[in-house]
C-alpha positions, 0 to 999 in steps of 0.5 A: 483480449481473452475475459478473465475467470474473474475481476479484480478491484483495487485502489490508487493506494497499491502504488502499482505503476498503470503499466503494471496494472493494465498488464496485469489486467486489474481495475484500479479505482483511483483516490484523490485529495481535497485542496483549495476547494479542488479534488485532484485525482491519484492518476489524472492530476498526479503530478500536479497533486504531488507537487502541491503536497511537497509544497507542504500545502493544506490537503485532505484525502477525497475518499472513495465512496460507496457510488463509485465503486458501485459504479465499477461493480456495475460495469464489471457485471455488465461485461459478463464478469459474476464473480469479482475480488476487491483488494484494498485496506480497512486502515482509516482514511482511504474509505475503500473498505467501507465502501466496499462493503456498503457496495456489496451489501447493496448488490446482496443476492444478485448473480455475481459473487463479490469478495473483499481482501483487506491487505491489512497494509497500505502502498507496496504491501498492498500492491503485492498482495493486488499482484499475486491475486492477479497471478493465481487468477494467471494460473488457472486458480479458482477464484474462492481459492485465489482469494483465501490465498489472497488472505492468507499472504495479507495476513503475513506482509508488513510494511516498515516506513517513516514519515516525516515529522510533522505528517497527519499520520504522527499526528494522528498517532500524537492525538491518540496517546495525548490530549489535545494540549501535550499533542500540540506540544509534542509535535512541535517538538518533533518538529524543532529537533528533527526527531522521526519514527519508524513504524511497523504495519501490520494486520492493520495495526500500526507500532511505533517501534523506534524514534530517532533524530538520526535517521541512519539509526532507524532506517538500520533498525528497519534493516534489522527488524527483516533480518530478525524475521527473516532468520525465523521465516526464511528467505524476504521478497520486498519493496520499497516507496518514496519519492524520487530524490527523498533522502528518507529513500536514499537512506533506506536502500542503503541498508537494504542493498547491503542486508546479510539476510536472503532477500528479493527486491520488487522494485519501488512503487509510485507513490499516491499523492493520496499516501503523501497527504498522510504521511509527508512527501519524505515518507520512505518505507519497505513492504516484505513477506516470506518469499515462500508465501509469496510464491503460494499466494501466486500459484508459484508463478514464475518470478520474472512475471511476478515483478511489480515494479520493473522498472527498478528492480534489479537487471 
């Protein structure tokens, strides 16, 4: 296999099938989660991590630290490779930007060139923008160019999803508006009635912006919402995630398939257990951009080898 102009790093959280990855020839540093004194690894222990979170037990993510992805840099350099782009996100809990970041400043002033893109999104949002680097680097862009257009679409990708009720990253959400006491108390309401929230990701900032019991409500709020921005900037390509059998999934796609706005379906990502621990098994959720952006972050390769995810996406 011919040796790419330059690298490209990510992490498990892109949710691009390993298929996906080695086609595309991108380096994916895998995450894991911390339960019952064991570290179970987004790739190697899938199945078993998955089953364990949608068992509702006790787990953390085991985030990426700055020896690793070092380690992948190093190995990177050492196959020749003097200029080398990392993908990943500065939400909280992955680590991977951090990490990043502290690999980068410690390798300062070597002979490779190192980038970061922080996709602002997380699971597909963050797949899409891994994918259409790797296509811009397919079609001969060199690699600062690659890496501001790589920028540039993750400044336009948002990423609609509902977690479960009772998921971390409620949680979390609950903790910032409230004290302790009325944050206990407000999740174990949420908890009681059943009621969700849709959020919108973006830039890495997170909004809550409906909150339903009924779950057909928000997932036809989420619907709308791309109609809404597809009127203002055109034609959506998008991609969904969830859980094989979760009904937040099911409940989603059907307003999708049947959406009144121009729109291209990706697929639908394999979700990292190490996304499940923040957000609960039942998260659902859609990642789109502007099919135009799209096309211009990946050079206007053509589509048929921009899918990311075959498998479901449409014949």
């Amino acid at each position: 296999m011919t040796r790419k102009s330059f690298a490209i790093v990510c992490d498990s959280t892109c949710d691009l099938p390993p298929e996906i990855l080695s086609r595309l020839e991108v380096v994916c540093v895998p995450l894991g989660i911390e339960a019952g004194g064991r570290v179970l690894m987004d790739d190697a222990d899938r199945d078993e991590a998955t089953a364990l979170i949608t068992r509702h037990k006790s787990a953390e993510v085991h985030k990426l630290s700055k020896e690793r992805i070092l380690g992948v840099y190093q190995r990177l350099i050492d196959e020749g490779y003097d200029h080398i782009a990392t993908v990943c996100t500065s939400l909280s809990g992955t680590g991977s930007w951090g990490a990043a970041e502290q690999a980068i400043a410690e390798l300062g002033g070597g002979p490779c060139v190192l980038r970061t893109v922080d996709a602002g999104v997380a699971s597909v949002g963050l797949g899409m923008v891994v994918e259409r680097l790797a296509m811009a680097r397919a079609a001969g862009v060199e690699f600062e160019e690659a890496v501001a257009r790589a920028r540039a679409l993750a400044r336009e990708v948002r990423f609609l999803f509902i977690p479960s009720s009772s998921a971390s990253f409620v949680r979390g959400e609950l903790r910032g508006r409230k004290n302790g006491l009325m944050a206990r108390a407000s999740s174990l309401r949420l908890r009681v009635i059943g009621e969700r929230t849709l959020y919108l990701l973006t830039r890495g900032e997170a909004t809550a912006i409906a909150r339903s019991t009924d779950l057909s409500n928000l997932c036809g709020r989420a619907a709308h919402a791309m109609s809404s921005i597809a009127a203002q900037e055109g034609d959506l390509v998008y991609a969904v995630m969830g859980m094989d059998g979760s009904k937040t999934l099911r409940t989603l796609e059907k307003p999708l398939d049947t959406n009144e706005f121009c729109s291209m379906r990706l697929g639908r990502g394999r979700t990292a257990p190490s996304i499940l621990v923040n957000t609960g098994a039942d998260v659902a959720g859609v990642a789109f951009a502007p099919y135009k952006r799209y096309l211009e972050a990946g050079a206007g390769g053509p589509l048929p080898k921009g899918i990311i995810y075959p498998e479901l996406a449409p014949k």
